[in-house]
C-alpha distance (Angstrom), angle and dihedral (degrees) to the residues before:
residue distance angle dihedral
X1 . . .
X2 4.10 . .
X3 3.37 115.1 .
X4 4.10 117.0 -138.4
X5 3.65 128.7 -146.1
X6 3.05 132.6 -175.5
X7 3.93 137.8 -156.1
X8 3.68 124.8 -132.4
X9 3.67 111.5 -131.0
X10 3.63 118.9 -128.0
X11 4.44 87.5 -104.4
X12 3.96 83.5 46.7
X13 4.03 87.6 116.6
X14 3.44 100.7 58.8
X15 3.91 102.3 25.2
X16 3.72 107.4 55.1
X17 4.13 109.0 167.8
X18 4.03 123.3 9.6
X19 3.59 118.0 -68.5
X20 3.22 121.6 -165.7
X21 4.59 155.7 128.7
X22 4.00 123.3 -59.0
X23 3.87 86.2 -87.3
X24 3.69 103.1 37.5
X25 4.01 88.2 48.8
X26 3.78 85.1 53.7
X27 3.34 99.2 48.9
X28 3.97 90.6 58.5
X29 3.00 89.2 49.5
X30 3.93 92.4 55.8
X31 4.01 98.1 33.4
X32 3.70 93.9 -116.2
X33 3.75 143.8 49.1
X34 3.74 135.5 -128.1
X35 3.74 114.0 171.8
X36 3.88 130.4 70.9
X37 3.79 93.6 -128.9
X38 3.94 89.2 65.0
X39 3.80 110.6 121.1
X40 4.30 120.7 164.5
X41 3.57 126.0 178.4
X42 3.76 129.0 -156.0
X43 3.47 145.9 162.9
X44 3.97 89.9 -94.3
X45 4.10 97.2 47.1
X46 3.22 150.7 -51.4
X47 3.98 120.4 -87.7
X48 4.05 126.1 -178.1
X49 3.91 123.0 169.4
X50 3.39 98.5 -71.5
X51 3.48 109.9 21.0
X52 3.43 149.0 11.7
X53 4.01 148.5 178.8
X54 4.06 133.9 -127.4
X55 3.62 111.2 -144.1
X56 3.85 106.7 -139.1
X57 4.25 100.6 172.3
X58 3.38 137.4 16.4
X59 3.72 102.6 -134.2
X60 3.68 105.5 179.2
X61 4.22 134.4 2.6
X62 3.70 126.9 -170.8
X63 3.71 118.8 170.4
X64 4.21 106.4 -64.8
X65 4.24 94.5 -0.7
X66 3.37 131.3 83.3
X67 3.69 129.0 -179.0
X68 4.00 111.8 -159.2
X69 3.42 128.5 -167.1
X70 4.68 100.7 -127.4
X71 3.73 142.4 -172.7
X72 3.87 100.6 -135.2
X73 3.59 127.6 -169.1
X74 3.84 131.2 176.7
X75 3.90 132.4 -149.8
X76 3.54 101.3 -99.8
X77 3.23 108.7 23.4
X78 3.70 142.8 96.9
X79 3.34 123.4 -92.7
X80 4.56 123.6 -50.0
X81 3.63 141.7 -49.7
X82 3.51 128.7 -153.7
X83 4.03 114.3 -123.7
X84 3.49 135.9 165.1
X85 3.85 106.6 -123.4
X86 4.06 121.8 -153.9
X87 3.96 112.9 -138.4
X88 3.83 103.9 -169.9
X89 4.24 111.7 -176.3
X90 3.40 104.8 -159.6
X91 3.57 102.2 -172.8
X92 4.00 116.1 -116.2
X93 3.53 85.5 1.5
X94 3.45 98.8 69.6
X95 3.60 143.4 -130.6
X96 3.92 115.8 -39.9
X97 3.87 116.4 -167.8
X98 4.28 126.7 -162.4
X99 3.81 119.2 -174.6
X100 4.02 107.5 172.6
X101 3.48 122.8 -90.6
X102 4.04 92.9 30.2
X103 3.60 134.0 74.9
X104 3.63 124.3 -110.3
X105 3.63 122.8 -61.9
X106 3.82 112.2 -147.3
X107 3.36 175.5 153.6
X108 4.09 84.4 56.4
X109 3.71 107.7 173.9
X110 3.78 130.5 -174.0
X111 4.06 113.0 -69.7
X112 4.33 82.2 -151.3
């Protein structure tokens, strides 16, 4: 029997579980994705169709926004960036999500 373990990502306090759109939702639900509209959000990154960010330190929290340090990478592009990405929780609204250069990614609500 393999034992699993996993790693708590540096949002892991304040995002327990996925959160994430209609389609992203669905696609955790169904271990993959198909659709370009598919955004998830968890306490190891953020991931939408085409790209997607690993947060690797929390670098500042103030009650409902986080600012974390990420690895991002984009579908047709070479190789990763480093951005700070804004997670904002805005209560029964949702998450809402800004890395730079996009426009914000939200309402992302819990895939549970």
């Amino acid at each position: 029997m393999a034992a699993v373990i996993l790693a708590a990502g540096p949002a892991a306090d304040v995002l327990a579980g996925s959160f994430g759109n209609e389609v992203g939702c669905a696609g955790v639900r169904l271990g993959y994705q198909d659709r370009d509209d598919y955004v998830v959000l968890t306490a190891e990154g953020v991931e939408t169709y085409g790209s997607g960010c690993e947060f690797a330190q929390r670098l500042t929290t103030t009650p409902g926004t986080q600012l974390l340090s990420s690895t991002c990478f984009a579908e047709g592009e070479e190789g990763t960036t480093t951005d700070v990405v804004k997670v904002i929780n805005k209560g029964g609204d949702g998450f809402f999500v800004t890395i730079p250069g996009l426009e914000e990614i939200g309402p992302l609500k819990s895939c549970s």
